[in-house]
C-alpha positions as CSV (number, residue, x, y, z in Angstrom):
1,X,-16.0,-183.2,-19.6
2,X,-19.3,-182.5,-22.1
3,X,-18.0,-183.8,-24.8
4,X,-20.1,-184.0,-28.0
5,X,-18.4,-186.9,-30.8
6,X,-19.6,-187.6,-34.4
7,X,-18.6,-190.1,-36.4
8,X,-19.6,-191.0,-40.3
9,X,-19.6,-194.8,-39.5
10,X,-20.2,-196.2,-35.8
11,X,-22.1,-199.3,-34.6
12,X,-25.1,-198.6,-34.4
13,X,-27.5,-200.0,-31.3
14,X,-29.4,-201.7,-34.4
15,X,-26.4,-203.3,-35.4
16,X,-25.7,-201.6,-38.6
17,X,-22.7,-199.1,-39.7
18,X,-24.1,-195.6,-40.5
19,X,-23.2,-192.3,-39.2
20,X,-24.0,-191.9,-35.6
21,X,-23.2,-189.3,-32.1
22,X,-22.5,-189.2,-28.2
23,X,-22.3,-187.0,-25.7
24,X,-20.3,-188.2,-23.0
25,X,-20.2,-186.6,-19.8
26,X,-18.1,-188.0,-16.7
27,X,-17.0,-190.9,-18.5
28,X,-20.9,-192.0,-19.8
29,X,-22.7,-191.6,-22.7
30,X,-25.4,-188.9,-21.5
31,X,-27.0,-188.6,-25.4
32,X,-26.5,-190.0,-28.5
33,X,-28.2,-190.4,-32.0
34,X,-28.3,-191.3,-35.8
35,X,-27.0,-188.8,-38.4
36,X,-25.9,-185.4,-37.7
37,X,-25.1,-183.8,-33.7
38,X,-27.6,-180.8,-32.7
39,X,-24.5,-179.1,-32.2
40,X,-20.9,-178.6,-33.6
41,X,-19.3,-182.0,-32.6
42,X,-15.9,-181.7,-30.5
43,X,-14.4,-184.4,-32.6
44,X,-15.7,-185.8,-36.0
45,X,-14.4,-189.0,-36.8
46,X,-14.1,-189.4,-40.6
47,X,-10.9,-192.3,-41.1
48,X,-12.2,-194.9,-38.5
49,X,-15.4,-197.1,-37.7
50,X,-16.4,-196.6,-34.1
51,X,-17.4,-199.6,-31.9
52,X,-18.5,-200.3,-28.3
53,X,-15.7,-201.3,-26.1
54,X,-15.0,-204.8,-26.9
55,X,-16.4,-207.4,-23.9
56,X,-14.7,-210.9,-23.7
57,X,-16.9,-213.1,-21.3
58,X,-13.9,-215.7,-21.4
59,X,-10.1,-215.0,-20.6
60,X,-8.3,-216.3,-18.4
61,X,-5.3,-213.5,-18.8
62,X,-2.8,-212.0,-21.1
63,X,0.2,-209.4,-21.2
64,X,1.7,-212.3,-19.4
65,X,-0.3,-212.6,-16.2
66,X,-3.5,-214.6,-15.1
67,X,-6.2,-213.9,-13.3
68,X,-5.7,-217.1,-10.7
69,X,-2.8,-215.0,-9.6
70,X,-4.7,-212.4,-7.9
71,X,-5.6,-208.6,-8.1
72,X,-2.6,-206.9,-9.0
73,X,-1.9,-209.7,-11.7
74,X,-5.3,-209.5,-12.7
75,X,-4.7,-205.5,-13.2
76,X,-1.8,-206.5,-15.8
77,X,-4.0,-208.6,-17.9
78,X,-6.5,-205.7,-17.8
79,X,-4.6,-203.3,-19.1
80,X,-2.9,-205.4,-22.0
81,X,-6.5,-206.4,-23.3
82,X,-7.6,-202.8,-22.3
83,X,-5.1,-201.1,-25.1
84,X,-6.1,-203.9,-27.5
85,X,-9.8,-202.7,-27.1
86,X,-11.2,-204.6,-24.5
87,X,-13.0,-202.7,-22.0
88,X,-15.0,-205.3,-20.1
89,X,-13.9,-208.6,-19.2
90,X,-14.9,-211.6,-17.6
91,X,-11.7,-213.3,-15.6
92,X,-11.9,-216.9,-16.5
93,X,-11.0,-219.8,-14.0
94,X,-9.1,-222.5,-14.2
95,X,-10.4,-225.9,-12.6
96,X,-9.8,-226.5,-9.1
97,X,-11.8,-227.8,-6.1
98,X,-14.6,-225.0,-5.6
99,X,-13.2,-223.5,-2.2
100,X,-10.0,-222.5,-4.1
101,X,-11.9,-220.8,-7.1
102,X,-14.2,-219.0,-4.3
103,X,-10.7,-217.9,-3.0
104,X,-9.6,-217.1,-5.8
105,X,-12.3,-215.2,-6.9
106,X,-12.7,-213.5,-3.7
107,X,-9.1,-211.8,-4.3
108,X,-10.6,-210.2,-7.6
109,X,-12.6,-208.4,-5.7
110,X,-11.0,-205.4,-5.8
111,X,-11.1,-204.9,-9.6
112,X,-15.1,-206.2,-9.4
113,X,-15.6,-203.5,-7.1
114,X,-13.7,-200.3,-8.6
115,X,-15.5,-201.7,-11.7
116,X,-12.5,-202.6,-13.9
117,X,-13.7,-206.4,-13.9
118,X,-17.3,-207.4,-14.9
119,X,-17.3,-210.4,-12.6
120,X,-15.7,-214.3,-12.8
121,X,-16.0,-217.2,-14.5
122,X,-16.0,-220.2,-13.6
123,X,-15.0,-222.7,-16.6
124,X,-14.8,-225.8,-14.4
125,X,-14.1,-228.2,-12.0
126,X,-17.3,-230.0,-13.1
127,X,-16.2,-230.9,-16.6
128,X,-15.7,-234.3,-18.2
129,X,-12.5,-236.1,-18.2
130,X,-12.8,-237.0,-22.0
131,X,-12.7,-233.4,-22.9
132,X,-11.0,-232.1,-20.6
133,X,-7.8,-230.0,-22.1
134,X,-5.8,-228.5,-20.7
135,X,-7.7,-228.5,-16.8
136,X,-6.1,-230.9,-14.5
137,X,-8.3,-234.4,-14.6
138,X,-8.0,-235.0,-10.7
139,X,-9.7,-232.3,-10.0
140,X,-13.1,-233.0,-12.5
141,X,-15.6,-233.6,-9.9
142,X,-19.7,-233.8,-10.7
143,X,-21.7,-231.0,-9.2
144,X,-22.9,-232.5,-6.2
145,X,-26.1,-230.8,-4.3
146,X,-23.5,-229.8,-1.8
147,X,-21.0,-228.8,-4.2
148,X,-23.5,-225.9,-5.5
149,X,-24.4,-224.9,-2.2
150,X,-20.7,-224.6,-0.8
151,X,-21.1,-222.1,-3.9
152,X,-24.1,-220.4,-3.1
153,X,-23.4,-219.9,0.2
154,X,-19.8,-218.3,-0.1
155,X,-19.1,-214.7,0.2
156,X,-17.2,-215.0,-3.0
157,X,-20.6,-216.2,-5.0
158,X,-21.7,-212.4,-5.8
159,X,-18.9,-212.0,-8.0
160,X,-19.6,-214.9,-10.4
161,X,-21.2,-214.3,-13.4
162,X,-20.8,-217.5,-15.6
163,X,-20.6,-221.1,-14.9
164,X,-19.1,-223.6,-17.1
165,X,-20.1,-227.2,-16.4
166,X,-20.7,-230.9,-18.2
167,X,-24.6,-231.6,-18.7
168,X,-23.6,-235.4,-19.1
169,X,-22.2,-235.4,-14.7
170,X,-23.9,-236.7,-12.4
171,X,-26.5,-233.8,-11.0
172,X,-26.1,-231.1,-13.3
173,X,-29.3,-230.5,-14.6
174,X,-30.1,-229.9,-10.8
175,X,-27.0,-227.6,-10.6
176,X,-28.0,-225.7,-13.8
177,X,-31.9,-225.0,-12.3
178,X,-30.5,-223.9,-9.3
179,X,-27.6,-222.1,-10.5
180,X,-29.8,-219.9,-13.2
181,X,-32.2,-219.5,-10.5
182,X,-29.7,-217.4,-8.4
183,X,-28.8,-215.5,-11.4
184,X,-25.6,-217.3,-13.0
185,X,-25.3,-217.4,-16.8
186,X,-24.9,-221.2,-17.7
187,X,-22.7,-222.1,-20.3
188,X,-22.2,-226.4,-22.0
189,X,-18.8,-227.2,-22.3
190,X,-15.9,-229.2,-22.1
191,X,-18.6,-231.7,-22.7
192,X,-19.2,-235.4,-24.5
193,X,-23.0,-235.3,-23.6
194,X,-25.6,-236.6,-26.0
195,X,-27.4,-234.3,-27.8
196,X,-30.5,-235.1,-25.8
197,X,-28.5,-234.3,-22.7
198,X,-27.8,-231.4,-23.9
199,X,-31.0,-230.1,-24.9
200,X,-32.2,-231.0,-21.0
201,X,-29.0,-228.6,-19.6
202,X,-30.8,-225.7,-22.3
203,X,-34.3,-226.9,-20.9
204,X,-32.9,-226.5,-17.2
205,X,-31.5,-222.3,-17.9
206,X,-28.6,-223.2,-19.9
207,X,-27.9,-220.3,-22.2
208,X,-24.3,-220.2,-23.9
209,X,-22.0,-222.4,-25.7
210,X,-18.4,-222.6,-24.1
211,X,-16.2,-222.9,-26.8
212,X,-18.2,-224.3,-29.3
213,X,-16.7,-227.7,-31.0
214,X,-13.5,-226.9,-28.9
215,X,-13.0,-229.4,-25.8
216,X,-16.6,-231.2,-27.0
217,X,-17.8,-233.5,-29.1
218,X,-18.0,-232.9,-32.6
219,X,-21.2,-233.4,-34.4
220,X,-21.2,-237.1,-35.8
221,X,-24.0,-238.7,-38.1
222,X,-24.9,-241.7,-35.5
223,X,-24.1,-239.5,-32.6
224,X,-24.5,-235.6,-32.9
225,X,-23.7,-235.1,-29.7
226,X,-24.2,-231.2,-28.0
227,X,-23.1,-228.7,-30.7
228,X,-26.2,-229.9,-32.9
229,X,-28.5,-229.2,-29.6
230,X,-26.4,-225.8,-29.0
231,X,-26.9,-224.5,-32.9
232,X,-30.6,-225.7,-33.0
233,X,-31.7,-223.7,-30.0
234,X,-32.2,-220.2,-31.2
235,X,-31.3,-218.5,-27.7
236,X,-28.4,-219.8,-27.1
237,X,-25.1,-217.6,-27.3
238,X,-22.5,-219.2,-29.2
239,X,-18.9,-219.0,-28.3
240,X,-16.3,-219.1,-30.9
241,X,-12.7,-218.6,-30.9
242,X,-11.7,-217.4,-34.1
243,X,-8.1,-216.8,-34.5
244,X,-7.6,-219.6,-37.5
245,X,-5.9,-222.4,-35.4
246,X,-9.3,-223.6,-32.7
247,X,-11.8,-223.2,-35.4
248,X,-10.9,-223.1,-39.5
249,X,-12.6,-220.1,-41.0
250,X,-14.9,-222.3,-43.1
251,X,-16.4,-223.7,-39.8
252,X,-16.5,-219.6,-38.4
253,X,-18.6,-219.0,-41.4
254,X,-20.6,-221.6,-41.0
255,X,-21.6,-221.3,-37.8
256,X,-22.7,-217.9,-38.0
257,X,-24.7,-218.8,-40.9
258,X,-26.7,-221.0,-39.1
259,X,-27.1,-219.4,-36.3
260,X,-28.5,-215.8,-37.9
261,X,-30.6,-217.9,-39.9
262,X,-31.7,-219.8,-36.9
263,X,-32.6,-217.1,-34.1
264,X,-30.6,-214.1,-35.2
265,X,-27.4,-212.3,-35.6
266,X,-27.4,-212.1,-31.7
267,X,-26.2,-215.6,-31.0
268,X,-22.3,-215.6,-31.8
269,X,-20.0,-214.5,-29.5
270,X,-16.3,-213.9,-30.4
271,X,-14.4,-214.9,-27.0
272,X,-10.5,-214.7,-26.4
273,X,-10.2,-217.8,-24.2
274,X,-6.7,-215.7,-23.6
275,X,-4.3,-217.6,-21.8
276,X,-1.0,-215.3,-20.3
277,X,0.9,-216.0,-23.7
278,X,-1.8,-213.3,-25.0
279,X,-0.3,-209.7,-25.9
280,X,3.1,-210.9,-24.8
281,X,6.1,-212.9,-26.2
282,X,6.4,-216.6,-26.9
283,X,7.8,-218.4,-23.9
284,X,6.3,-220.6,-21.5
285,X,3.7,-219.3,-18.8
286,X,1.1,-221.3,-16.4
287,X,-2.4,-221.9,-17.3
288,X,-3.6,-222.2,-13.5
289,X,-1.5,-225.7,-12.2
290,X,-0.7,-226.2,-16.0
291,X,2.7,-225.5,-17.6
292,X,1.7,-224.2,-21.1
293,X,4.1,-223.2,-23.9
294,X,3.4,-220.3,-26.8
295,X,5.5,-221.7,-29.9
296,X,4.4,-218.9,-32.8
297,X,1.6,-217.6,-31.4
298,X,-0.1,-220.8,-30.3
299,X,-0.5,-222.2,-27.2
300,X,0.0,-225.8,-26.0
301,X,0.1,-227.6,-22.6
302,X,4.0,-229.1,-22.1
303,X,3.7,-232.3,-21.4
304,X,5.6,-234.5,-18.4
305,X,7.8,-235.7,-21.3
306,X,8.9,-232.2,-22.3
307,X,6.6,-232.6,-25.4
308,X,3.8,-230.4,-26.6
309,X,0.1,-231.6,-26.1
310,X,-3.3,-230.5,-26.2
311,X,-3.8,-226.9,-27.1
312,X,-4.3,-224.6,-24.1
313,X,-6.1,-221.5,-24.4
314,X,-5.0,-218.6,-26.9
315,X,-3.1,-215.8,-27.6
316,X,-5.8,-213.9,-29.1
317,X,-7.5,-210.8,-28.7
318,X,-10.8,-209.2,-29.2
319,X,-9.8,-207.1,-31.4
320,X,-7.7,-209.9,-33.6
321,X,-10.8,-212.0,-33.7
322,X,-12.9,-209.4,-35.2
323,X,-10.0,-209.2,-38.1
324,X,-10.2,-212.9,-38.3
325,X,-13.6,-213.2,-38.8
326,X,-14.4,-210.2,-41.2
327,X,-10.9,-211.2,-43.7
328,X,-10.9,-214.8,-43.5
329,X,-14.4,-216.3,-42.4
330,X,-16.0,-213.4,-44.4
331,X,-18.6,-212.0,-41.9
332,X,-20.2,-208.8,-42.4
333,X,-18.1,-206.4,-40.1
334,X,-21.5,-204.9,-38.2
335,X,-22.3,-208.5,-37.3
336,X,-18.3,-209.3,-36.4
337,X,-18.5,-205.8,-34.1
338,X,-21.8,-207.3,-32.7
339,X,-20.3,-210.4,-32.0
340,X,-17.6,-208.8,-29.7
341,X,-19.3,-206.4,-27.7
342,X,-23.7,-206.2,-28.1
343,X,-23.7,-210.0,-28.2
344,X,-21.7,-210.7,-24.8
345,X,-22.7,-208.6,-23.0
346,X,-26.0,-210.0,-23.3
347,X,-24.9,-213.3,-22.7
348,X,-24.4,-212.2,-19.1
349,X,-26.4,-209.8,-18.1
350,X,-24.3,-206.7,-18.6
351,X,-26.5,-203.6,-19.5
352,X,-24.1,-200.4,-19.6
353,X,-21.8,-202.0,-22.2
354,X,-21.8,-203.3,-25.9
355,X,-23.9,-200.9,-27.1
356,X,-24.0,-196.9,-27.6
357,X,-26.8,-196.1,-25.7
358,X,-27.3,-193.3,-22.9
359,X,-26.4,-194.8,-19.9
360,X,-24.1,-196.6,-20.9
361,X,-20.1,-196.6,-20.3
362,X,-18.2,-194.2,-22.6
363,X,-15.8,-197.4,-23.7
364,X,-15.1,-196.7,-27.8
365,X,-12.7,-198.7,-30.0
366,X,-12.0,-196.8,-33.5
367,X,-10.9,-199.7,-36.2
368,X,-9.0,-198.3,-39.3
369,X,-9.9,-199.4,-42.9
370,X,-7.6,-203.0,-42.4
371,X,-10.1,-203.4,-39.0
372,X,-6.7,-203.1,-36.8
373,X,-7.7,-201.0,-33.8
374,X,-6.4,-197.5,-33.8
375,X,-7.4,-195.8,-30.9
376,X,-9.7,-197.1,-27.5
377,X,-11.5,-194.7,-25.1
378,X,-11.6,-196.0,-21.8
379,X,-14.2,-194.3,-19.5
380,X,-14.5,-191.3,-21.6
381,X,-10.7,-191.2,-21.4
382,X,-8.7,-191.8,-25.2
383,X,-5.9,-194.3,-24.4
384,X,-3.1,-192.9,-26.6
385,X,-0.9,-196.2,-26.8
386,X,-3.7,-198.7,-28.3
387,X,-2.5,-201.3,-30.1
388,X,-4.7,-203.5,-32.6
């Protein structure tokens, strides 16, 4: 397929909305640039804003089946994010000693391979027990010297991209230098460190925000703890999970605020932190080990009572974050789009996505005037079932 497409409003690589053209052969962009084609365009896009395929850097599933469960589950939760206009993900694990994440990992290998699955993260074991969530406290561990190299030295190790972890356990800034060293995007969460802590985990490579304020402590005028660290440094990505119940749109705001002011409209990341629950049904699913139930759309670990408890992962989306944040946190919807593709794919690394560039995957989301997704192109392919 030469395929030439023009459309009046599309995110730019800039990061504005203007009018803007590909050419996609073979499923990649081959050309593209501002205003008008050189040619007739094959389709002109008049009624829709044209995105990069959306990239979420932390899920852990959705369409009712996660990632711990393997490839062919893993596939499901593809595909149900896919039509929703993610077209790279990150498959997020849940807490466990580190052989079984390298196992589990190691069975995503498949979908890393063929290319449907940017890599894994790791969001755990070495986490605190204070803010811990929904992850399993007897298997929060520190990350020992041989801890990392049990990591390093598995087979599984190429497929990781991202490693969660507590600054304030014994031997992280260690793990963080060596971790970053062999390439790993380091990201501070689930997290009571100091703030001084934290600003040693961000001296030693760490990069990203899990989560911000979620599963951390909060900032606090005799202890501002590592959110102040995290917005003060001006490289660090900034997760945020904006559907309206983890973070109130005031804070959404906020935060992005600050950190445009304070190194640039590259450091927010929307993330999904999708849990099974996402794109499917109330009910009750697993959150790795964890028994989780979805009660109107929000997610919450059952406890051994039978009562509801800490909230546990979402059932968001990309694509519903975006809508949060532009309608109810107000952000400029070029710097919403930004935050869901350019943005995280930078976070880790990943150069063929996020932005509209030759070279770069032919993944497109086109978001009608109420910013619900309308259509998704999939490696140069339009998937004609898309929902927003």
């Amino acid at each position: 397929m030469n395929h030439v497409l023009f459309a009046d409003a599309a995110l730019t690589p800039e990061g504005t909305l203007g009018p803007y053209w590909l050419r996609i052969v073979a499923g990649r962009i081959v050309e593209a640039g501002h205003g008008r084609p050189p040619q007739a365009p094959d389709e002109h896009i008049t009624d829709a804003v044209v995105a990069p395929g959306f990239v979420d850097v932390h899920a852990h599933g959705g369409g009712a089946a996660a990632f711990t469960d393997g490839a062919v589950s893993g596939e499901r939760a593809l595909v149900a994010h896919r039509r929703r206009g993610t077209t790279t993900m990150l498959a997020s694990l849940v807490s466990a000693p580190v052989s079984v994440l390298l196992d589990q990992a190691e069975e995503l290998r498949p979908l890393v391979k063929s290319g449907e699955l940017a890599g894994v993260h790791l969001e755990g074991p070495w986490l605190s027990q204070e803010h811990r969530g929904a992850h399993e406290a007897e298997v929060l561990t520190s990350p020992t010297p041989e801890a990392v190299s049990t990591l390093l030295e598995h087979s599984a190790h190429d497929l990781i991209r991202y490693v969660t972890l507590a600054p304030e356990r014994e031997g992280a800034t260690e793990a963080i230098t060596r971790l970053r060293a062999a390439g790993f995007t380091l990201g501070v969460g689930h997290t009571g460190a100091s703030c001084g802590q934290t600003r040693e985990a961000i001296a030693a490579g760490a990069t990203a925000a899990t989560h911000l304020f979620n599963a951390m402590g909060g900032l606090h005028h005799r202890e501002p703890g590592p959110a102040l660290a995290l917005l003060e440094e001006p490289t660090a990505f900034l997760e945020l999970i904006s559907d309206g119940v983890h973070l109130d749109a005031e804070m959404v705001r906020f935060v992005w605020d600050y950190a445009t002011r304070n190194g640039g409209p590259q450091r927010p990341v929307l993330v999904s932190d999708a849990m099974p629950g996402a794109a499917a049904p109330d009910g009750r699913y697993r959150l790795g080990p964890v028994e989780v139930d979805v009660v109107e759309g929000v997610a919450r670990r059952v406890t051994p009572d039978g009562t509801l408890g800490a909230i546990a992962g979402s059932t968001l989306t990309l694509s519903a974050a975006v809508r949060e944040s532009i309608l109810s946190a107000g952000i400029d919807p070029a710097r919403a789009l930004m935050a869901a593709s350019t943005n995280p794919a930078a976070m880790i690394g990943i150069d063929d996505a996020g932005r509209l560039l030759p070279g770069g995957r032919a993944d497109l989301v086109l978001l009608d005037p109420a910013w619900n997704v309308s259509r998704v192109m999939h490696r140069g392919q339009w998937i004609d079932d898309a929902e927003g």
